[in-house]
C-alpha positions as a printed Julia matrix, in Angstrom:
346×3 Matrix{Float64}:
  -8.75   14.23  -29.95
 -11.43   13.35  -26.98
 -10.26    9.11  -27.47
  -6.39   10.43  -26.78
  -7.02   12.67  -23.73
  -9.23   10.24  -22.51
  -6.99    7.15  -22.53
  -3.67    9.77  -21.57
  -5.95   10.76  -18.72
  -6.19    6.31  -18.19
  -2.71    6.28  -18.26
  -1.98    8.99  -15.43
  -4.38    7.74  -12.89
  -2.71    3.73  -13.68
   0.58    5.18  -12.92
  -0.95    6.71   -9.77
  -2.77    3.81   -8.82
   0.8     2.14   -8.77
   2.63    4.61   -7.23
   0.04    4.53   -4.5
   0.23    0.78   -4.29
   4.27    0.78   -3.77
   4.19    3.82   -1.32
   1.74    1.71    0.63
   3.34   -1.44    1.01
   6.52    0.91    1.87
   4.9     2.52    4.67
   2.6    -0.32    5.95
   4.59   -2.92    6.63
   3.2    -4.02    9.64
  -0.23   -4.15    8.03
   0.2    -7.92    7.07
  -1.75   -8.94    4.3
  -3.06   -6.32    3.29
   0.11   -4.88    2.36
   0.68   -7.48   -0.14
  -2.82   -7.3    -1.01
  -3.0    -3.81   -1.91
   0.46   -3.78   -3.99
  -1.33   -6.55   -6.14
  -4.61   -4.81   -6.98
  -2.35   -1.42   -7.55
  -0.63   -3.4   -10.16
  -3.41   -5.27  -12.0
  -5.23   -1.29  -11.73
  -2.21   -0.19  -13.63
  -2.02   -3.22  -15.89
  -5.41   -2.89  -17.13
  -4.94    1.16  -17.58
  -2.12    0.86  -19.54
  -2.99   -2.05  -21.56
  -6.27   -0.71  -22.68
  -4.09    2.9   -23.38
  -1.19    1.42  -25.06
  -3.98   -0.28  -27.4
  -5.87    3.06  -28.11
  -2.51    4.6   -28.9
  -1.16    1.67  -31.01
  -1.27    3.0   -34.52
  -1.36   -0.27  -36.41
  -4.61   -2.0   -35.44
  -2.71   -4.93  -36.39
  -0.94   -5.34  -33.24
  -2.87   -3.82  -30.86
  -4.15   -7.41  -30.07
  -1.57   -7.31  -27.53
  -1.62   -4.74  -25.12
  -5.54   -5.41  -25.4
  -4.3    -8.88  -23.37
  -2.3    -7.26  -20.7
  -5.37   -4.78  -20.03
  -8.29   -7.85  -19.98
  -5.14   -9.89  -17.93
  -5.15   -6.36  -15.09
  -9.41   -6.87  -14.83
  -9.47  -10.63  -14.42
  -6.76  -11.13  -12.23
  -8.07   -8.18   -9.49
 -11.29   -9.87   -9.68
  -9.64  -12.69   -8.85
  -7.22  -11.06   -6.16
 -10.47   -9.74   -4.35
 -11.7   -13.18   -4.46
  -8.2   -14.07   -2.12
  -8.44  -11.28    0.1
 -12.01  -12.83    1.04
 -10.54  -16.06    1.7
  -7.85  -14.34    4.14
  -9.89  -12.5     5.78
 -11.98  -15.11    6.27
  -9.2   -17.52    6.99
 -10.35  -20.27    5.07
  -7.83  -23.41    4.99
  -4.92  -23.5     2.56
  -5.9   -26.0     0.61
  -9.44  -25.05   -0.27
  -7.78  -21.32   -1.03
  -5.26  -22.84   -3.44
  -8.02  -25.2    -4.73
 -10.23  -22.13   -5.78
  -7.08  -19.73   -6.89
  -5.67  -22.6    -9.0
  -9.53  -23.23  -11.04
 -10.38  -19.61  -11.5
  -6.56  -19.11  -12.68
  -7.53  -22.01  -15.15
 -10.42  -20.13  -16.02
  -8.74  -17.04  -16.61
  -6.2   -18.32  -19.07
  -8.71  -19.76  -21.0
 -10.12  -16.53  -20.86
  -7.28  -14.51  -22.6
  -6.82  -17.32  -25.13
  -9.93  -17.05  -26.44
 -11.17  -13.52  -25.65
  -7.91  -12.14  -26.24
  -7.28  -13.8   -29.52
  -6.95  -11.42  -32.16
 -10.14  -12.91  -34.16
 -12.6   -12.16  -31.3
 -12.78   -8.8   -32.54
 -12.22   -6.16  -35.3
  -9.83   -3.34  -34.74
 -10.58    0.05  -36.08
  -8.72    3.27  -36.11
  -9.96    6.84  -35.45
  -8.04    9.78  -36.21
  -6.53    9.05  -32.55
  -7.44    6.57  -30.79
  -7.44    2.81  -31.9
 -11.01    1.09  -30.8
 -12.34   -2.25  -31.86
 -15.63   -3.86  -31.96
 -17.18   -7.82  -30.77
 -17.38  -10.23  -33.68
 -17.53  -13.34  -31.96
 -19.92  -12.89  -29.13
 -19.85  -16.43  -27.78
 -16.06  -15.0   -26.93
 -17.6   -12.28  -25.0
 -19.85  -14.61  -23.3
 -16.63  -16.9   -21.96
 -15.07  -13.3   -20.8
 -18.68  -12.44  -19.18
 -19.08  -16.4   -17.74
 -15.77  -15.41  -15.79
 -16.64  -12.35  -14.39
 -20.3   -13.71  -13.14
 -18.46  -16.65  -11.91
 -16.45  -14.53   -9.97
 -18.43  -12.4    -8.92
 -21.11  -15.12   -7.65
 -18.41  -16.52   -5.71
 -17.7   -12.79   -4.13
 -20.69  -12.1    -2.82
 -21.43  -15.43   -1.28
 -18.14  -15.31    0.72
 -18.62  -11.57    1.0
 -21.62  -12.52    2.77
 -20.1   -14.87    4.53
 -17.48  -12.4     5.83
 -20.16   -9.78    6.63
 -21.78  -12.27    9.22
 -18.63  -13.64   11.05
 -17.38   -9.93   12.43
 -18.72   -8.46   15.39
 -17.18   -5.47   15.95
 -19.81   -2.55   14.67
 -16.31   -1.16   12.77
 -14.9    -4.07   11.3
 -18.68   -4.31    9.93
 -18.6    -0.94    8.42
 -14.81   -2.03    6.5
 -15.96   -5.5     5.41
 -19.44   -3.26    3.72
 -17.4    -0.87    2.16
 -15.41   -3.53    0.32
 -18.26   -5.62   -0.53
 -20.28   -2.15   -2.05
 -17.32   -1.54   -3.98
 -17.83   -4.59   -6.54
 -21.15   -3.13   -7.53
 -19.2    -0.57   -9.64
 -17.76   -3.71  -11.85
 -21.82   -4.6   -12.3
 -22.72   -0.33  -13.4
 -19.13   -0.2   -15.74
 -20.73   -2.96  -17.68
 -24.15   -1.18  -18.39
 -23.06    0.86  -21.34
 -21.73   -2.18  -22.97
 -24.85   -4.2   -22.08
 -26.76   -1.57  -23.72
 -24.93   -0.57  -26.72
 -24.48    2.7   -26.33
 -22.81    5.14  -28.77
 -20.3     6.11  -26.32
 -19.54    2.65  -25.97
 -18.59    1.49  -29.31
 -16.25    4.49  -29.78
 -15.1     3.92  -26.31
 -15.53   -0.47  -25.78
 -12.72   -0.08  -22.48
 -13.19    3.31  -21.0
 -16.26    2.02  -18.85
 -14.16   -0.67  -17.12
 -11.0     1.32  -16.79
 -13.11    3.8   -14.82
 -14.64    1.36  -12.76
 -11.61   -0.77  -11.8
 -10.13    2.57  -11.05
 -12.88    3.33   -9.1
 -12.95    0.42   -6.99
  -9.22   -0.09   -6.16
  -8.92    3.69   -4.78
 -12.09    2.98   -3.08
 -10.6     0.07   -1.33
  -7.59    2.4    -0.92
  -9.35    4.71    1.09
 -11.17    2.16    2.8
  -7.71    0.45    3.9
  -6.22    3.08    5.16
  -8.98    4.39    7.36
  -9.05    0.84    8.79
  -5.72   -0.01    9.31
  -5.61    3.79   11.0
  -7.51    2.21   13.99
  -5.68   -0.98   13.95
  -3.26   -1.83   16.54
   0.04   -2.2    14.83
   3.79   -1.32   15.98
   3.6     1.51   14.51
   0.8     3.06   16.49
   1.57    1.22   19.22
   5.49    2.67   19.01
   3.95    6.22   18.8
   1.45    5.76   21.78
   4.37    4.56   24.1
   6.49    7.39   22.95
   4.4     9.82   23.85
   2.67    8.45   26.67
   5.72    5.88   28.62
   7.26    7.67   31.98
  11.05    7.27   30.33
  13.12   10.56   28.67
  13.46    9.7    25.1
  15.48   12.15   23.21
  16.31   11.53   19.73
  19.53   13.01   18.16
  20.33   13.68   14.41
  24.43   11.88   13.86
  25.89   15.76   14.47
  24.39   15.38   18.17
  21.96   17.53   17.88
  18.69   17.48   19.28
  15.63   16.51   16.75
  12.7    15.41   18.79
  11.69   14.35   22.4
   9.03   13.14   24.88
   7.25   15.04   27.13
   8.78   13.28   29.9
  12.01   13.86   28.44
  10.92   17.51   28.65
  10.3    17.69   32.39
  13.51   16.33   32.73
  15.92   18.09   30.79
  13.56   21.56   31.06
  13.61   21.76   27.1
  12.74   24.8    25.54
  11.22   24.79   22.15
  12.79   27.46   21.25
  16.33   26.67   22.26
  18.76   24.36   20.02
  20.15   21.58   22.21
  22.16   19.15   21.44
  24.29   16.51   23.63
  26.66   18.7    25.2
  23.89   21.11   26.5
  21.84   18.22   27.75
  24.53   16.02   29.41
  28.1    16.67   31.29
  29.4    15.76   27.87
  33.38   16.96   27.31
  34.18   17.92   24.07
  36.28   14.26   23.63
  33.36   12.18   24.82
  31.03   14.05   22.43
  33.69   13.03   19.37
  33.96    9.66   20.98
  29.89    8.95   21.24
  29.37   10.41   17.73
  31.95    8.4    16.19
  30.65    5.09   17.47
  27.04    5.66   16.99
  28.59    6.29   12.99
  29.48    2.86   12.68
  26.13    1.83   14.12
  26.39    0.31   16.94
  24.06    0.42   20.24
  25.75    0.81   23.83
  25.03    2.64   27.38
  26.69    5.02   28.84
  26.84    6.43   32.45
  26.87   10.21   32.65
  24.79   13.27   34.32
  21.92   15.15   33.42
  23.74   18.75   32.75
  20.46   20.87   34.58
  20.33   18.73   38.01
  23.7    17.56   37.86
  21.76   13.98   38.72
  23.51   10.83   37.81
  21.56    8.6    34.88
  22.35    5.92   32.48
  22.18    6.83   28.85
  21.14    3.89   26.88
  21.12    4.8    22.85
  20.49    2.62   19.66
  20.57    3.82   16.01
  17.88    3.64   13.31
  19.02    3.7     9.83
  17.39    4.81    6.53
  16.32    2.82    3.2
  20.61    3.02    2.54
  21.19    1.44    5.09
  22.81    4.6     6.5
  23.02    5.18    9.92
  20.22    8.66   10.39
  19.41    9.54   13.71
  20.44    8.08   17.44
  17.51    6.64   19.83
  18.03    7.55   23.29
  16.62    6.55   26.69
  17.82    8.26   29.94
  17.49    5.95   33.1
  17.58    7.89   35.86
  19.54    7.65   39.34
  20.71    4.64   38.35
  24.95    4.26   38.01
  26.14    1.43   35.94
  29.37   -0.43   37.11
  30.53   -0.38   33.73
  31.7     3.06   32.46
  30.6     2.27   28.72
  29.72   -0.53   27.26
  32.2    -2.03   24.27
């Protein structure tokens, strides 16, 4: 039973390592390439979890030829996705990048023609777990030529990277990614040395490293990018810190967050509900009439009065909208003591 908790186990953390990836690239979009660059190694982590599972739980050795490709395919191609993020990061010139993807992609589907072929090894099943063993080695060595080639080509440019960054942090970030292909190097040591655990277990090695190193370079990313300027710090820093009342409203009116400055203003208390009415010299009609036409989502002004100081100010409001495309919660600014010659905007 140990070879089907094992790869089960395999197959949890590749859907996590997915899920991960996605909820990323959702949340990080102003993270630039290392958005897309961190969806792609999520799903090549996944593809080589679940191919090398699917072939330990493929009953008929016969075909589990195949799902041994799509796991060897998830290795090769993050080894060769780490490869591009160097040349990024490094801003290298188009055509040398394509130059380099396009011959190691050559090189990797060479690589799952002949290492993948169903003749480069034997296929045996355990009570329950499917496992196979090398029988042409010169295969292995094409698979292993890759991988050195690869990972040659890493280090050089990893080097490379290393030396061209000056800032002490940016040093730390390009170190942890370069320590990280190491693990490739250790998850190849029980094969290397032919250990028992090995032959009952030829994938579980690798699995666990490339697991190892994409939620390494998970963690790694997202402690960078947390010190990175992007709009999305940036857009919290100014709401917090920028000498304008900003009062957010939820589509009933009511109030759902605010500034500080917006609470010197208005006097907010925390403990109070507020909504528009309470805040502004709202009637009940101009309330229905404000709701209704931040509903359709549209932005506008309008002129009014702080309800507290009876003062005069210009409310200027915009709506954000969810993943639906639904129309969630209304962006205010309040510009005070000024008085617009237009009543509302249309």
């Amino acid at each position: 039973m140990t070879g089907f908790y094992l790869n089960l186990i395999l197959t949890v953390f590749g859907c996590l390592a997915l899920t991960s990836g996605i909820n990323f690239s959702i949340h990080e979009k102003d993270s630039g390439h290392i958005r897309v660059h961190t969806l792609l190694f999520s799903i090549s982590t996944f593809l080589a979890c679940i191919g090398f599972s699917l072939m330990s739980f493929t009953p008929d050795p016969r075909y589990a030829f195949i799902p041994r490709i799509i796991g060897i395919l998830g290795i090769d191609v993050y080894m060769l996705l780490e490869l591009d993020f160097l040349f990024v990061e490094l801003k290298v010139k188009k055509t040398i990048r394509i130059s380099a993807d396009c011959f190691f992609g050559m090189f990797l589907f060479f690589v799952l023609i002949i290492f993948g072929r169903p003749s480069s090894v034997h296929f045996i099943r355990y009570d329950y777990h499917t496992s196979f063993e090398i029988l042409s080695h010169t295969d292995h060595l094409f698979q292993n030529s890759y991988l050195a080639c690869v990972d040659v080509t890493l280090l050089v440019f990893a080097i490379k990277w290393l030396q061209s960054i000056k800032i002490q942090r940016e040093k730390i970030f390009a170190l942890q990614i370069m320590s990280v292909n190491f693990i490739f190097l250790f998850s190849a040591i029980p094969d290397i040395l032919n250990l028992t655990f090995s032959k009952r277990y030829p994938t579980m090695p690798y699995c666990t490293g490339i697991l190892l190193v994409y939620f390494f370079y998970w963690i790694s990313v997202k402690h960078h990018i947390l010190f990175t300027p992007t709009v999305k710090h940036v857009s919290e820093e100014i709401f917090y810190s920028v000498d304008v009342p900003v009062l957010i409203f939820n589509m009933e009116g009511s109030l759902i967050l605010f500034n500080p400055r917006a609470q010197e203003v208005f006097k907010i208390d925390d403990e109070t509900d507020q909504n528009l009415r309470s805040l502004f010299t709202f009637s009940d009609v101009d309330t229905l009439r404000f709701l209704a036409k931040a509903k359709t989502g549209k932005k506008g002004r309008k002129d009014t009065k702080i309800k507290i100081s009876e003062k005069p100010c210009v409310l200027s409001y915009s709506i954000n909208f969810n993943d639906a495309e639904e129309p969630f919660c209304i962006i205010c600014t309040v510009l005070l003591s000024v008085i617009s010659n237009n009543r509302e905007s249309k």
